[in-house]
C-alpha positions as MATLAB code, in Angstrom:
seq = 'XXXXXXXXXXXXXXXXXXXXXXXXXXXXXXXXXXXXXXXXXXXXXXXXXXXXXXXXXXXXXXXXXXXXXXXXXXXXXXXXXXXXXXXXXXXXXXXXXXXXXXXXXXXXXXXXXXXXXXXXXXXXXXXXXXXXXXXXXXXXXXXXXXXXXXXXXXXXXXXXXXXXXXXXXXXXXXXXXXXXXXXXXXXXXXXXXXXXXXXXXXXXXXXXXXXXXXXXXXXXXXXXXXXXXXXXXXXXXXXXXXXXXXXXXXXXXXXXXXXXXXXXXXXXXXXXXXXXXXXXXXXXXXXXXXXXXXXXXX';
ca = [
     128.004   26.953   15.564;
     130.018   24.269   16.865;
     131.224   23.040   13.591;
     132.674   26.466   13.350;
     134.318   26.866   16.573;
     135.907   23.146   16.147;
     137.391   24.131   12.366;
     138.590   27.580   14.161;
     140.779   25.255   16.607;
     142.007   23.133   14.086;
     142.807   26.217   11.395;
     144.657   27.698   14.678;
     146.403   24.136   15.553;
     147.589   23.517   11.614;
     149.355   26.875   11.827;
     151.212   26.524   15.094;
     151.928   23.132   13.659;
     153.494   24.895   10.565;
     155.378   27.144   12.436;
     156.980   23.903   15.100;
     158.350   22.510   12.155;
     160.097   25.407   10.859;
     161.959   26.177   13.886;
     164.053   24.740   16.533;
     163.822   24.019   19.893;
     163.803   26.954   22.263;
     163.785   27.411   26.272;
     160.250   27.945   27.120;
     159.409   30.373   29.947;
     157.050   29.193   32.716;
     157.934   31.972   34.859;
     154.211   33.150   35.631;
     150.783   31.168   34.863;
     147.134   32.241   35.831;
     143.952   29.153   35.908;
     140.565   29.895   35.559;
     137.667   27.755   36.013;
     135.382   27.034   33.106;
     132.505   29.573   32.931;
     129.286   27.657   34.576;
     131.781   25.181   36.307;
     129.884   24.972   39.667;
     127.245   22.710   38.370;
     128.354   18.961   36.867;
     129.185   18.962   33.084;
     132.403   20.778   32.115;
     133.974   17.867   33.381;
     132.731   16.076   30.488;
     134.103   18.747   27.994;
     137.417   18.260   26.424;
     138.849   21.515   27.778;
     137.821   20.015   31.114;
     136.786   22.735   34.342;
     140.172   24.744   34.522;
     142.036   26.969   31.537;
     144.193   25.400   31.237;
     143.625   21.947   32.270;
     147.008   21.318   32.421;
     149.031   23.727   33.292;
     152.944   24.354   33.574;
     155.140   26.359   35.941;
     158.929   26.995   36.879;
     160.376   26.334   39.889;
     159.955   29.570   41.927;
     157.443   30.887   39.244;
     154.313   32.058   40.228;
     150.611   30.036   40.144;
     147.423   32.663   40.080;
     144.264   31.247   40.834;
     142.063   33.439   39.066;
     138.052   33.071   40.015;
     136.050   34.575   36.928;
     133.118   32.532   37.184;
     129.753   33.260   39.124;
     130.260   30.831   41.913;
     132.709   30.665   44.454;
     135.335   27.472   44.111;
     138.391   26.199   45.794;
     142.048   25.303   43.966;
     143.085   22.714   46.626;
     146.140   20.173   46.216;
     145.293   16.945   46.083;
     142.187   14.921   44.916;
     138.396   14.839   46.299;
     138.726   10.658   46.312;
     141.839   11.092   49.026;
     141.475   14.736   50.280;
     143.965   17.329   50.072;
     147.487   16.859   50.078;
     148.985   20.498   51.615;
     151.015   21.986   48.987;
     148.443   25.112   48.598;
     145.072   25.427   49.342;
     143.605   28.492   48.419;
     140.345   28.216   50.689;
     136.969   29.644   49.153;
     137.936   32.377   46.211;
     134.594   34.172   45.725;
     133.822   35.134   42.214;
     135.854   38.240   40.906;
     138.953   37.262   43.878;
     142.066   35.259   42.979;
     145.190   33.242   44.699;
     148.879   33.666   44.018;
     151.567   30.647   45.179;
     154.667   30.449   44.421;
     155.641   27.015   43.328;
     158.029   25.720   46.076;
     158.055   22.265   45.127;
     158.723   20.368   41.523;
     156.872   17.320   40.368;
     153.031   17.102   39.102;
     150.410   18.294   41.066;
     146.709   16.967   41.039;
     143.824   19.722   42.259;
     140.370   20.347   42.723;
     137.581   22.220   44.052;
     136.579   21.230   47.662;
     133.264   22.767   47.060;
     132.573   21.155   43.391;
     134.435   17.924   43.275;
     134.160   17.085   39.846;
     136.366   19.983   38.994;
     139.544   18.681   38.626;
     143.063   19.895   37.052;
     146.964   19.211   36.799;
     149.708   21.312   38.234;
     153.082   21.140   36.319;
     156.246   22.407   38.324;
     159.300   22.342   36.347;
     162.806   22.816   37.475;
     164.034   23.323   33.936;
     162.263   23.584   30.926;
     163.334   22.696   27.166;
     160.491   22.646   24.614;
     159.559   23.470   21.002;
     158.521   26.716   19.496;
     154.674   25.033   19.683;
     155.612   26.266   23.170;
     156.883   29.551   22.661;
     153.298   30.446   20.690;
     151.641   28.853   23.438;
     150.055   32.929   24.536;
     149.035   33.405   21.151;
     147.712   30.352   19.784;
     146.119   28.881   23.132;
     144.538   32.439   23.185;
     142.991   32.799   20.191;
     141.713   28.814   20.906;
     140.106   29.710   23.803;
     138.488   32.963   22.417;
     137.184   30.701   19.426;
     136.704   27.423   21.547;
     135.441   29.227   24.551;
     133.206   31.514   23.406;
     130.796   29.225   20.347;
     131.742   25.286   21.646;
     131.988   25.753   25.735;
     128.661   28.415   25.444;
     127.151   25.964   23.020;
     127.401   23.220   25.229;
     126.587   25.195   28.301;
     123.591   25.905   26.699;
     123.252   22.116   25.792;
     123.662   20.654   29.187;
     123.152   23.209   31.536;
     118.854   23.727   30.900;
     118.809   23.768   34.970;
     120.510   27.023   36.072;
     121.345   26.720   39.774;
     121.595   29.660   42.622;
     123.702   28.548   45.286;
     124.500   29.342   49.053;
     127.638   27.724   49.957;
     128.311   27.320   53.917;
     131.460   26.318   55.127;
     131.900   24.757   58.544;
     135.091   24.148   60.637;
     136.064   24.075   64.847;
     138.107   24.412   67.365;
     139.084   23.376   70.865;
     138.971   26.201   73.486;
     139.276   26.453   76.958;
     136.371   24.176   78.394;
     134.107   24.123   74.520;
     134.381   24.149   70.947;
     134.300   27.475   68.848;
     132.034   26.768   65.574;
     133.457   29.054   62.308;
     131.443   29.649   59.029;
     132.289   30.757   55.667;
     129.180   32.047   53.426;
     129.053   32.671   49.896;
     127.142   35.696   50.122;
     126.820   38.665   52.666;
     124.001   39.273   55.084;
     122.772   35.471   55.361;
     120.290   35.368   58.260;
     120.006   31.509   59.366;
     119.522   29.155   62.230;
     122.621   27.316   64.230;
     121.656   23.891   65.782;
     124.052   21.873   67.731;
     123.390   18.447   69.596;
     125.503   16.224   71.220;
     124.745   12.812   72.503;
     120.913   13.916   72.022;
     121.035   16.379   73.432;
     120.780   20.263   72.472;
     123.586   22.080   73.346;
     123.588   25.005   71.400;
     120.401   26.739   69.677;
     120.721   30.604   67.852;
     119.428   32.122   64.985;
     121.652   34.664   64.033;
     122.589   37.358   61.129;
     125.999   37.503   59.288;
     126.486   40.359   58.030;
     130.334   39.472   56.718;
     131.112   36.215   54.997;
     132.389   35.060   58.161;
     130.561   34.303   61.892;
     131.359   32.089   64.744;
     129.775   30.543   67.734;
     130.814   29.207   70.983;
     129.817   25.765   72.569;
     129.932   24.892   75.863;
     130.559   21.660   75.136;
     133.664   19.476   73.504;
     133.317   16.507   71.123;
     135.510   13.325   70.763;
     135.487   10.594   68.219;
     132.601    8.436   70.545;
     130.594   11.472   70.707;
     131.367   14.263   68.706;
     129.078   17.417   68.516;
     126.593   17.321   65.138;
     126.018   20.833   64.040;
     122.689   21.987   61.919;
     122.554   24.958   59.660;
     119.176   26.191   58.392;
     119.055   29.329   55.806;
     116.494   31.818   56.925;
     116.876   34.102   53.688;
     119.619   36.832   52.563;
     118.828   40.342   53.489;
     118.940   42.853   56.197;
     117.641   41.868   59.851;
     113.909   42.649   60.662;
     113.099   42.532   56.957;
     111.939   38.897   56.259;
     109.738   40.320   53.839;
     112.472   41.414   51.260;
     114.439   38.537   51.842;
     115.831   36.356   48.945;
     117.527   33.620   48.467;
     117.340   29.736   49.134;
     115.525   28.922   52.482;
     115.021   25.951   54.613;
     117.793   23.405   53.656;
     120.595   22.176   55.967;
     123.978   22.271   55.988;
     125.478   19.516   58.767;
     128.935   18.819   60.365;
     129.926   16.253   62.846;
     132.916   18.356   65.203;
     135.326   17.034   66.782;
     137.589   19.770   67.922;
     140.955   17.941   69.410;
     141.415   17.839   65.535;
     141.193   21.505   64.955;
     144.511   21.984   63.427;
     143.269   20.290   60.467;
     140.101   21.301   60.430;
     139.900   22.441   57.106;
     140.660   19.142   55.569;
     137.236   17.390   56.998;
     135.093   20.682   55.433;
     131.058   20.373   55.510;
     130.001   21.731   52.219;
     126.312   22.189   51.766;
     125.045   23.931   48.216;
     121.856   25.161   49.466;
     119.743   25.146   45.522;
     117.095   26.382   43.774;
     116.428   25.040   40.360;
     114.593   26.894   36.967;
     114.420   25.360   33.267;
     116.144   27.981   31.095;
     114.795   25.907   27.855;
     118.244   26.801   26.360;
     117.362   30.649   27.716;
     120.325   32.660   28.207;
     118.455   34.613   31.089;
     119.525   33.286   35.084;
     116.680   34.067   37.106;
     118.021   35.762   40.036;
     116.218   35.577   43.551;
];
């Protein structure tokens, strides 16, 4: 199969070749461009595939033109600027994009633009914003022959390869946590993955237990309140426990990882930037497929 898919590309490649040589130069329009990440993406290999963990890897934009952040895969994932070795760098940052949801910036600034996923670091791409734009006709068939690539490519060498590497399939439970100075405490925010996470909040300062709950979130979102405030001697640590995913008062049809941690350290006279110092906990539960296509769901 993958002898196949890699004649398909260069079949496709000989003929846009054929048709750059033909024809002159032409003004290529980079008006609009939507990224995906690579199907199976939220668990380590695509990075080692040579179409990367974004379509397209590399991707190019006008000035003023307009980036969509399309999330197609099963996990949720981040497009932030910058790099996971030196953190994000502000020109967008998209926060979690569950699967199905998508982004749109506009491209406000030119020059080249490294990203990546704050939740899966080893997903990594390149942002191109142009101010103006000459190319060859290999650009001008870039729809049509990129397209039928990645229908080819994507569908017998990426699945063959996710079928190669990925034997472990992996169900995750993302948790997000961020602060916040208020008035005389600290305001605790989190971001789940999935709806109706029941879990266990934990927060200790100095030794000390200041804060101790075991609550239900029904939306993606909850937040708690601390009467206490953190500094960089002694900031606040928070724990979060999974309990299970399903409705309160029903631990006996609940699903879902249980019993690992997601931690933070909080210091909220930084809350502005909050964001940028994320705790990201993948909460896991691993089966063998033996090259099965079937995900066990929990």
């Amino acid at each position: 199969m993958k002898t196949k898919a890699i004649s398909s590309f260069f079949v496709l490649f000989a003929i846009a070749a054929g048709v750059v040589a033909m024809t002159p130069g032409a003004f290529a329009d980079h008006s609009e461009v939507t990224i995906v990440p690579t199907q199976g993406s939220g668990a380590p290999g695509c990075e080692e595939v040579e179409y990367g963990c974004y379509i397209p890897g590399v991707a190019t934009v006008d000035l003023g033109g307009k980036v969509i952040f399309l999330n197609d895969d099963s996990a949720a994932h981040t497009f932030s600027a910058g790099t996971a070795a030196d953190g994000p760098t502000g020109e967008f940052d998209t926060s979690m994009v569950m699967a199905g949801q998508s982004y749109e910036w506009t491209a406000d600034v030119a020059g080249e633009i490294d990203y990546f996923c704050m939740v899966h670091p080893w997903m990594v791409g390149l942002l191109i914003v142009e101010e103006e734009v000459v190319e060859e006709v290999h650009e001008e068939v870039h729809e049509e022959v990129v397209e039928e690539v990645h229908e080819e490519v994507h569908e017998e060498v990426v699945e063959e390869v996710h079928e190669e590497v990925h034997e472990e399939v992996v169900e995750e439970l993302i948790v997000l946590i961020s602060d916040s100075a208020v008035k005389g405490g600290t305001q605790i925010d989190l971001e789940f993955s999935e709806l109706h996470v029941n879990y266990e909040i934990t927060a200790t300062q100095d030794g000390e237990v200041v804060l101790q709950e075991t609550a239900h979130a029904m939306e993606s979102t909850a937040s708690h309140m601390i009467d206490a405030v953190g500094s960089d001697d002694n900031p606040i640590d928070v724990d979060i426990v999974s309990l299970g995913i399903g409705a309160p008062g029903a631990e006996a049809d609940w699903t879902g990882p249980t019993g690992s941690v997601a931690t933070a350290k909080v210091v909220p006279e930084f809350g502005t930037i909050a964001m940028m110092i994320l705790a990201v906990a993948i909460i896991s539960i691993v089966a063998v497929t033996a090259k099965s296509r079937v995900i066990p769901r929990f």
